[in-house]
N, C-alpha and C positions, 0 to 999 in steps of 0.2 A: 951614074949614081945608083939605078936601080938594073937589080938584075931580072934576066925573064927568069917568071914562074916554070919549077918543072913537075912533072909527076912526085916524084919525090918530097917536093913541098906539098903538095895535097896530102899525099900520105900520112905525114907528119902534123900537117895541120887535123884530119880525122882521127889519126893516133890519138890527139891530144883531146881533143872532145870525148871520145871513146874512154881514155882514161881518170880524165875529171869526173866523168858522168857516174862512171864506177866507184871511185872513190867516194864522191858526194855519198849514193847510195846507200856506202858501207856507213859512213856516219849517222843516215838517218836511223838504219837498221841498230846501233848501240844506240841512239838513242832514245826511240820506239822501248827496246829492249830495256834500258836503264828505268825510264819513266815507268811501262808496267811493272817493271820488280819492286821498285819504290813505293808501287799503290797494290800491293799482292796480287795482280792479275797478270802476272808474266805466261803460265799454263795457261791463262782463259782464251776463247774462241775469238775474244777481241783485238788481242793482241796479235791473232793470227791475219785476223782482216788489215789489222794496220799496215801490218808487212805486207802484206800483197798489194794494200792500194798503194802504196809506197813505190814496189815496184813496179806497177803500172804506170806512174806516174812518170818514174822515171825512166821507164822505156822509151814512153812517149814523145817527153822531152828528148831525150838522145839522138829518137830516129827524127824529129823534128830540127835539127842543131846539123845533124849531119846529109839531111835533103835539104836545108837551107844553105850551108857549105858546098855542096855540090853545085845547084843551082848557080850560085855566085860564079864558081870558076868555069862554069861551062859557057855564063856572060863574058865573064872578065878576059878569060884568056883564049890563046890558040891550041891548045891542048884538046886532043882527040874526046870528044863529049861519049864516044862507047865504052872509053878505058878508063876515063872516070867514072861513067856510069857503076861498070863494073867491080872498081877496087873499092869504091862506098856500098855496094851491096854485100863486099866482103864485111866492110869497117860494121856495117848495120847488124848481121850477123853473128861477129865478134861481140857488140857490141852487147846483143842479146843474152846470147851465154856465159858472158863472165858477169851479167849482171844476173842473172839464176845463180852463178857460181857464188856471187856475194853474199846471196840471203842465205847460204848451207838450208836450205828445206829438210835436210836428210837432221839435221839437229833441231830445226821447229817440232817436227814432227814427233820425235820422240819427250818433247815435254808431253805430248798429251795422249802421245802410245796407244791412237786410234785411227785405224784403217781409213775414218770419213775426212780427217784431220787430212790424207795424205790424197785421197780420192779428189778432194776440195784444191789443193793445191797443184795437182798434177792438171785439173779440168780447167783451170785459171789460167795454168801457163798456156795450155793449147789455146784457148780463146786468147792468151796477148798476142804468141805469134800473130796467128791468124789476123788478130788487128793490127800487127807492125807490115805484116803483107799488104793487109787494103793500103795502107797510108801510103806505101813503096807503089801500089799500081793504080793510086792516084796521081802521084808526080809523073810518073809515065807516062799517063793519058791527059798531063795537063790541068787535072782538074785539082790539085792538090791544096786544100785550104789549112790553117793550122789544123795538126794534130787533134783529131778529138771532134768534138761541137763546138768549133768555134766559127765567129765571122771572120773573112778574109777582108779586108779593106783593100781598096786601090794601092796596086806595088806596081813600081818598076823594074823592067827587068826579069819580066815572067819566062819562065824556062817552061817550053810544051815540049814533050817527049813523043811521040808518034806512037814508038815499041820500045822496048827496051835496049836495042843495039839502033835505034833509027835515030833521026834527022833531030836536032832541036831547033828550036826558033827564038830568038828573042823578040819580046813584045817593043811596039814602036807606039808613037804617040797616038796612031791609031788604035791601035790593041784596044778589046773592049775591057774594062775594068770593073767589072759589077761586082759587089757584095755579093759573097758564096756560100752555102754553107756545106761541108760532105756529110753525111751519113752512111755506114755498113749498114743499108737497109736489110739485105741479106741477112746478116748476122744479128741484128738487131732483132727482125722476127723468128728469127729460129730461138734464139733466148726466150721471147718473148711466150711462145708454141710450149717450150722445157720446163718455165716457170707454170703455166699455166695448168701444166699436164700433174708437176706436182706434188702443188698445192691445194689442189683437190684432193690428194689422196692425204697431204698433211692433218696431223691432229691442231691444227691452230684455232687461236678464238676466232669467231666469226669475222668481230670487225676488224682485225688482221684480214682475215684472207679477201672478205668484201672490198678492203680498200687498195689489196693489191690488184684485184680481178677489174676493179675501176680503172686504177691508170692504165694498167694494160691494155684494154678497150680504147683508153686516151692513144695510146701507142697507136697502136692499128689504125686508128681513124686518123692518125696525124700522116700517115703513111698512104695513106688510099688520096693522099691529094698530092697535087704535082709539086708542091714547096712546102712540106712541113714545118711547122714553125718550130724554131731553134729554142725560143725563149718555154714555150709549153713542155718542150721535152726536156728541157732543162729541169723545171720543176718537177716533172714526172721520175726524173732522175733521182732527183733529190728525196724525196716522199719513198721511194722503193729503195732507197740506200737506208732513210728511215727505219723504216720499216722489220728491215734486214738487221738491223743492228740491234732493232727493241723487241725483236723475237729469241727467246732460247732457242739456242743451236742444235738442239737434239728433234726439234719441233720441225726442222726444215732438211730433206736430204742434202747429201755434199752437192750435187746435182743442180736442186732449187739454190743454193746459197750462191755458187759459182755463175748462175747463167743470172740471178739477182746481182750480183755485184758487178758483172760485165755492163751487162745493160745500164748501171748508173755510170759507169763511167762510160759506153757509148755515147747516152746522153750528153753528156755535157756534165755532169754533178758532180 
């Protein structure tokens, strides 16, 4: 009645995530799109955030969908766990690019016919790579918790990756199962360093810049301990997302805007 799994059906199955995932995208983008034209803010700077956290989001989810995919069939079947590895790191890839290819950035851009408008969007996309890489060399080393600030719960069936062409292991009822949480602390303070650098030199009100140079300090200190807590950075997330949205966008370089909006969604917010 059942046939064995082959490569081919992987393929087919990560196609198929790959191309939901894009399509979804493309509708939030019209309707992002529809809604600010509706309230006259279609050129505004906010509309440009929506779309990007949009695509962050669904980056996220994507490379989330399809290293949870992979994982399954490296438990599930006999199928060589390098050549999986490998054609999902294609799928993740693809995955990336046609979902840049969906938001046309090259037509965002020109509603607002400003150099910072495109500096802001180019510095967001290098920071999502880079954070679709930590996620991908998280699952490698094993340590891979949901995408983003999230807790991992007790799962079965944990797929540890040694290197990226090496050995997997599935977890057994031994397997230790603790509550996880990951962090790109890396990338996290280097934002944190970008932001900090500035908005010092920004023209903002005081208690803008005092409440951002607050959480920041919250960052750092959350960070100099061996388990930062997920729930504090969360809210620090949130409050610098704040923050970032109830400031005029001429007030903050593309720079500070970009490595502010990364860091909320690091966070968790």
């Amino acid at each position: 009645m059942f046939e064995k799994p082959t490569m081919n059906d992987f393929l087919a199955k990560v196609h198929m995530i790959q191309s939901e995932a894009i399509a979804q995208l493309k509708l939030k983008r019209e309707t992002i799109i529809a809604d600010m034209n509706r309230r006259g803010r279609l050129k505004s700077g906010a509309t440009i955030t929506l779309l990007m956290d949009a695509v962050d989001t669904a980056v996220r989810e994507g490379t989330a969908s399809i290293l949870g995919e992979l994982r399954r069939w490296v438990s599930d079947t006999d199928l060589d766990p390098a050549e999986l590895r490998s054609y999902a790191q294609s799928a993740l890839s693809s995955l990336f690019d046609g979902m840049q290819s969906a938001m046309n950035w090259a037509r965002v851009s020109q509603w607002t016919r400003s150099e910072a408008t495109n500096s802001i969007i180019n510095e967001r996309t290098v920071l999502l790579k880079s954070s679709q890489a930590f996620w991908i060399r998280q699952f490698d080393v094993g340590l891979d918790a949901p995408v983003g600030a999230e807790i991992q719960r007790g799962v079965t069936n944990i797929v540890n990756a040694t290197n990226i062409v090496g050995g997997f292991q599935q977890g057994t009822h031994s397997s230790k199962q603790d509550i996880s949480v990951s962090f790109n602390k890396e990338a996290i303070l280097q934002a944190v360093n970008t932001v900090e650098s500035e908005i010092e030199a920004a023209a903002l009100p005081d208690a803008s810049r005092n409440e951002i140079l607050s959480e920041l300090a919250t960052v750092r200190a959350q960070f100099q301990k061996e388990k930062p807590n997920p729930s504090i950075l969360k809210e620090v997330g949130k409050t610098i997302r704040s923050v970032t949205e109830g400031v005029a966008g001429n007030l903050l370089s593309p720079s500070a805007i970009a490595a502010m909006s990364y860091l909320s969604l690091a966070l968790g917010a």
